[in-house]
C-alpha positions as CSV (number, residue, x, y, z in Angstrom):
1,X,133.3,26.2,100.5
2,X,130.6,26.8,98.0
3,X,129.8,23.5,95.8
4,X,128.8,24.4,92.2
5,X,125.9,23.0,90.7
6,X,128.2,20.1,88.8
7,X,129.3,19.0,92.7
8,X,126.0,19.0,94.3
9,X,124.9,16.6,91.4
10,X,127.9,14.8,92.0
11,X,127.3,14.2,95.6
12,X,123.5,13.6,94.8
13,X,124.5,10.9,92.8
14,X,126.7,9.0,95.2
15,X,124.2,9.8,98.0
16,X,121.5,8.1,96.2
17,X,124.0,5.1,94.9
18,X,125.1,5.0,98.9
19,X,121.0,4.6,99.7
20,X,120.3,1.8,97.4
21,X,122.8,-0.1,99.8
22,X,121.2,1.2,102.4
23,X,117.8,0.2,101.2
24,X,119.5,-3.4,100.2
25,X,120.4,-4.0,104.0
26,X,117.8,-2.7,105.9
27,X,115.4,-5.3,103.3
28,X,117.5,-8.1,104.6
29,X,117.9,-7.2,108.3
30,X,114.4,-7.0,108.4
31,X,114.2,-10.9,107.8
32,X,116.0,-11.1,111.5
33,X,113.4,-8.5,113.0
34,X,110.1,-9.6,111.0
35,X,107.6,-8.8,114.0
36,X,106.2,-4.7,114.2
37,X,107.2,-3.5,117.5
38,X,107.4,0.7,117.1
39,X,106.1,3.0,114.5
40,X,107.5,3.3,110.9
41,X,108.3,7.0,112.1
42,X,110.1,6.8,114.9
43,X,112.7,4.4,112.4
44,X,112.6,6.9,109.6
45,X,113.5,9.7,112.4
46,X,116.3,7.7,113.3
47,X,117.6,7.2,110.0
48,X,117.6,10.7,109.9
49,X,119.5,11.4,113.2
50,X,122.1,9.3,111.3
51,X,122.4,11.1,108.8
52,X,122.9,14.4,111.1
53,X,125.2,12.5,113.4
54,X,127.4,11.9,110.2
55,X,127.4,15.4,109.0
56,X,128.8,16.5,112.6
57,X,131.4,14.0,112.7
58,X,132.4,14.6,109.3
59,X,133.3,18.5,110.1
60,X,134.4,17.7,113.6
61,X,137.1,15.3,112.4
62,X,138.0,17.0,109.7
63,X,138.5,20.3,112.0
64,X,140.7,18.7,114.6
65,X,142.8,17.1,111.4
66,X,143.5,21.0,110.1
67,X,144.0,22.0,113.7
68,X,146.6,19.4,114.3
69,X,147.9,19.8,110.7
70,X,147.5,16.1,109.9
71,X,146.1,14.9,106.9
72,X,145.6,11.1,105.9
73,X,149.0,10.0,104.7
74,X,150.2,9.0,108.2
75,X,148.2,6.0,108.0
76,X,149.2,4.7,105.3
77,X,152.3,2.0,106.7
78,X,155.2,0.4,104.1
79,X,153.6,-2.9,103.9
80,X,157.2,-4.3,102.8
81,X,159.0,-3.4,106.1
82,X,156.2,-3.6,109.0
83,X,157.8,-1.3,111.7
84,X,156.2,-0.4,115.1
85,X,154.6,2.9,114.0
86,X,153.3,1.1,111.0
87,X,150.8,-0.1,113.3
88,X,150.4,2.3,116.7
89,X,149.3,5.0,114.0
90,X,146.6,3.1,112.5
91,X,145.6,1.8,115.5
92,X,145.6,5.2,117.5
93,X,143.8,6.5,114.6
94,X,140.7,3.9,114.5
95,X,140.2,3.6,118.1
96,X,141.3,6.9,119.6
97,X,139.9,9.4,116.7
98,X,137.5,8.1,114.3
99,X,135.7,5.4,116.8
100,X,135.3,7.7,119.4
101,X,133.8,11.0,117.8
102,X,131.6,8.6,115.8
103,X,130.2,6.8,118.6
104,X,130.0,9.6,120.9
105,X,127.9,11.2,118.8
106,X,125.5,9.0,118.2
107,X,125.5,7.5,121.8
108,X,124.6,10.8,123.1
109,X,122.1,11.2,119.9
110,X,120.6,7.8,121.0
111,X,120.4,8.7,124.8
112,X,118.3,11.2,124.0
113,X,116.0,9.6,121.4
114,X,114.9,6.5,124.3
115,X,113.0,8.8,126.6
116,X,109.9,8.6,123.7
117,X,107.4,6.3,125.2
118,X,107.4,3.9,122.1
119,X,110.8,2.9,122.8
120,X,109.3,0.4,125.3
121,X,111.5,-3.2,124.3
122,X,114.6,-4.4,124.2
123,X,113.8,-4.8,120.6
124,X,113.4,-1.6,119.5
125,X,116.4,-0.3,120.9
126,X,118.2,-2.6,118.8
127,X,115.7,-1.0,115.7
128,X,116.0,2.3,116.3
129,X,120.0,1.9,117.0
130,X,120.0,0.3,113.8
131,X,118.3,2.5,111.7
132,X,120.5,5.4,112.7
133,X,123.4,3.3,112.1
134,X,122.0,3.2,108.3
135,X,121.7,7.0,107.6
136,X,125.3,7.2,109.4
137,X,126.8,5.1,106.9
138,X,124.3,6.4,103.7
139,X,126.2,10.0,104.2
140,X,130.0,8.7,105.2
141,X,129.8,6.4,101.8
142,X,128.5,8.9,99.6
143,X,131.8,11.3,101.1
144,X,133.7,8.6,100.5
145,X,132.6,7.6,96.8
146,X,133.2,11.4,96.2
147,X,136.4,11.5,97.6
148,X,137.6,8.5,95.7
149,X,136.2,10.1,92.6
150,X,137.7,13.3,92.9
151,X,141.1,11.9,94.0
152,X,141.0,10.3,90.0
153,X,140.8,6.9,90.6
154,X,140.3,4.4,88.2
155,X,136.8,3.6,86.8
156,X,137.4,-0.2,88.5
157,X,138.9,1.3,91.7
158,X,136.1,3.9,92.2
159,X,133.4,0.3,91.3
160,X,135.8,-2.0,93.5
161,X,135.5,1.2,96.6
162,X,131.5,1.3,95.6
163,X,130.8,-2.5,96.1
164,X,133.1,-3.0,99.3
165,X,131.8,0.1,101.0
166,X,128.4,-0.4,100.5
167,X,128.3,-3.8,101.5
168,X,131.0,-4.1,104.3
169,X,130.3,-0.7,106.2
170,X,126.4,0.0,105.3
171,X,126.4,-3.2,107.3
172,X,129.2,-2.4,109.9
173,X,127.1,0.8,111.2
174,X,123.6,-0.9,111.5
175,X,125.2,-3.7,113.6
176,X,127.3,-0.3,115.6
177,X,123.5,1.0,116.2
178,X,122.2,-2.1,117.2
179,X,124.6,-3.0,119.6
180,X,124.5,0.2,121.3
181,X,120.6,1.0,120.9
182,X,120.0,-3.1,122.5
183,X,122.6,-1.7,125.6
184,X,120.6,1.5,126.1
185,X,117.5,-0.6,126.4
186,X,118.7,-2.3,128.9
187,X,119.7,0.7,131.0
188,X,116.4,2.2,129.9
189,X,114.8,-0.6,131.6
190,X,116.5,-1.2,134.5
191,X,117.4,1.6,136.8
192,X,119.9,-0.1,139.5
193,X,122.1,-1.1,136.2
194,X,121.5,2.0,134.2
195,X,125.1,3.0,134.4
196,X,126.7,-0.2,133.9
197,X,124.8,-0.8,130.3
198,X,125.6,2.8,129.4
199,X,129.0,2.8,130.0
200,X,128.6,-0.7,127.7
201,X,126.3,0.9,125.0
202,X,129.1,3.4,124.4
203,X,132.1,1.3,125.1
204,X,131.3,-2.1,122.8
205,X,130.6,-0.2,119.3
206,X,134.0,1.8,120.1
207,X,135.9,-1.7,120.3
208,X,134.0,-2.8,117.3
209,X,134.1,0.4,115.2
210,X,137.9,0.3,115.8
211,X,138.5,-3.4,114.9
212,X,137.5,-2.4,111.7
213,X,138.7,0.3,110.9
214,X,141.9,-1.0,112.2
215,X,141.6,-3.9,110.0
216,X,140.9,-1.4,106.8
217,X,143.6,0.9,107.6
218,X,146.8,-1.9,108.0
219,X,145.6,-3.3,104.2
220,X,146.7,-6.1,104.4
221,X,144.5,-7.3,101.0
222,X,142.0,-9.9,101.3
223,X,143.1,-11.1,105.0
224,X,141.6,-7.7,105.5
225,X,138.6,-8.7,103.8
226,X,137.7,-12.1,105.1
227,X,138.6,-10.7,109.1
228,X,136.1,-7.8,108.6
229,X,133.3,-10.7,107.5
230,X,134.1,-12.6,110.5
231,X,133.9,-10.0,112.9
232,X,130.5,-8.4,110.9
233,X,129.0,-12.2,111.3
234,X,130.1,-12.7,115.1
235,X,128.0,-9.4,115.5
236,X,125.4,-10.4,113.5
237,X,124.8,-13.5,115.5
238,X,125.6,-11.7,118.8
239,X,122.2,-10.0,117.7
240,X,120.3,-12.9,116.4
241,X,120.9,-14.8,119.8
242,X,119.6,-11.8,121.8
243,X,116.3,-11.6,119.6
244,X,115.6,-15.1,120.3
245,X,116.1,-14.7,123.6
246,X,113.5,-12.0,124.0
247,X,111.1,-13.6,122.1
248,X,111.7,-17.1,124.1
249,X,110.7,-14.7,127.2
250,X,108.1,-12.4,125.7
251,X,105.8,-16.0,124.8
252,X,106.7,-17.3,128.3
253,X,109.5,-20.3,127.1
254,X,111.1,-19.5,129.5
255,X,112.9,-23.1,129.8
256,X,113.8,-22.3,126.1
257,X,116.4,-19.5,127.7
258,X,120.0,-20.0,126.6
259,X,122.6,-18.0,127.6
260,X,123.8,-15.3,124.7
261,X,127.5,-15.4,123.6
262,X,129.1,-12.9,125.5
263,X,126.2,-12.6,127.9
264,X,126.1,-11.3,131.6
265,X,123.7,-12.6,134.3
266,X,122.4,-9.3,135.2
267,X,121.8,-8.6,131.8
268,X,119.4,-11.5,131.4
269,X,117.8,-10.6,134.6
270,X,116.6,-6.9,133.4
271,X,114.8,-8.6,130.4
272,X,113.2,-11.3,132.7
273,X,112.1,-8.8,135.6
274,X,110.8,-6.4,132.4
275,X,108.6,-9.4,131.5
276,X,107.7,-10.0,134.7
277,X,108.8,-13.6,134.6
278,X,108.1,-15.9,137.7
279,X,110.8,-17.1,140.3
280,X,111.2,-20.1,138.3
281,X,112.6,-18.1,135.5
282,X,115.1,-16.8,137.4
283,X,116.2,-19.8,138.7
284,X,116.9,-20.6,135.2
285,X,119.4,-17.8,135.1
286,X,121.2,-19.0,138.4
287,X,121.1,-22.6,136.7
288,X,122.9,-20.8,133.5
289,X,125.2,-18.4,135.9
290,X,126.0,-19.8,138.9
291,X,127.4,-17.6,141.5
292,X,130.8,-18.0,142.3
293,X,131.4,-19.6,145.8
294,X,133.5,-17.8,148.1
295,X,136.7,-18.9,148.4
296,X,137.5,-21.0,152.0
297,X,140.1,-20.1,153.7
298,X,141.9,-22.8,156.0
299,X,141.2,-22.1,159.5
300,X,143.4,-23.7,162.0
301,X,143.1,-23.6,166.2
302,X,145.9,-22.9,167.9
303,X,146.8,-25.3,170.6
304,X,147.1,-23.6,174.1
């Protein structure tokens, strides 16, 4: 397809209107990360591998759509009768098709971008994750907003779609990134668990990514709405916890350590053997996770 000079301006616009939320969020997120831990570059290359990692996504999903002659009316359910495929079609859709090809991409994107040496904390996996979770979203809004226009929607529908997608995703894919770019730290860091944080870097953004997409595609009006916030706030403190963690461990307050909502043990014991924390810190963690005793059997002796 070759875009006239009229639709090149048209996505220009909505490109640059997409980056203004993009500029918006990263401003604010950078209130939660204020310290300098890696280059400028290495954040604006990321932001850039976003922006590639959409483009591929875009023209693989929309080639597997023409190859399995679907288009987007499927998802659409009868709100008035709620059947069964009303929601398995939705639901197959945001987990099994758009989740996965999105985070796939930029997993393996990501993977690749942590064997630079100045990825060397757990904090800037969770920047550079982020970043690239920004130009992500700065292309898939400005496809959207075109979309939306071309499809004639109203001036307030097309503002309404504007305001809610630059707010609610821009802010959905930087906390995607982070999630997975903190989890590839981790296996970055620790050899022994390197597959087990992989599998979870590329796992947890899926489950995210499809909870709200789900949550967008059932409409149920502003339920919708006020269930995306949650979920984009229990995230958002997911990663505040986790920062203060670090920086409890990086300044040695080590009695400070709290256990992370949704945390595992051996995830707290990469950052402290990174740090090269004493014994005492580690006891900490058993005093936080416990192991499990085993379960005693009954034993009984058999008279003669």
């Amino acid at each position: 397809m070759v875009l006239s000079s009229s639709s090149f301006s048209l996505y220009l616009l909505f490109f640059v209107v997409s980056f203004l939320f993009v500029l918006s969020w990263a401003s604010f997120l950078r209130l939660y990360t204020p310290r300098r831990t890696i280059h400028h570059n290495y954040l604006i290359a990321s932001f850039l591998y976003g922006i590639g990692a959409a483009l591929m996504a875009f023209f693989i999903e929309r080639a597997l759509l023409f190859l399995l002659k679907l288009d987007f009316t499927f998802l659409r359910p009868t709100l008035s009768a709620v059947e069964l495929r009303d929601l398995v079609l939705p639901a197959a859709f945001a987990f099994l098709f758009a989740a996965v090809i999105e985070e796939s991409i930029k997993f393996f994107i990501l993977r690749k971008y942590f064997s630079v040496e100045s990825v060397n904390q757990i904090v800037d996996g969770m920047k550079v994750g982020l970043w690239l979770g920004l130009g992500f979203a700065c292309v898939e809004n400005a496809f959207y907003f075109v979309n939306f226009y071309g499809a004639g929607e109203t001036a307030r529908g097309l503002l309404i779609t504007i305001v809610l997608r630059g707010i609610i995703a821009t802010l959905a894919h930087a906390l995607y990134g982070m999630v997975m770019g903190y989890y590839l730290a981790l296996a970055k860091f620790h050899r022994m668990y390197t597959s087990h944080f992989r599998w979870l870097a590329w796992r947890a953004p899926i489950l995210t990514h499809g909870g709200f997409n789900f949550l967008l595609l059932i409409n149920v009006g502003a339920v919708s709405v006020v269930l995306l916030m949650a979920l984009l706030i229990v995230v958002l403190l997911w990663y505040r916890q986790r920062k203060n963690l670090e920086m409890h461990v990086s300044v040695g307050g080590y009695s400070m350590i709290v256990a992370p909502w949704l945390a595992e043990r051996i995830e707290l014991e990469v950052l402290l053997a990174k740090e090269k924390a004493p014994i005492e810190a580690f006891q900490r963690i058993l005093d936080l996770f416990p192991p499990k005793q085993a379960k005693r059997i009954p034993y009984t002796v058999k008279g003669v």
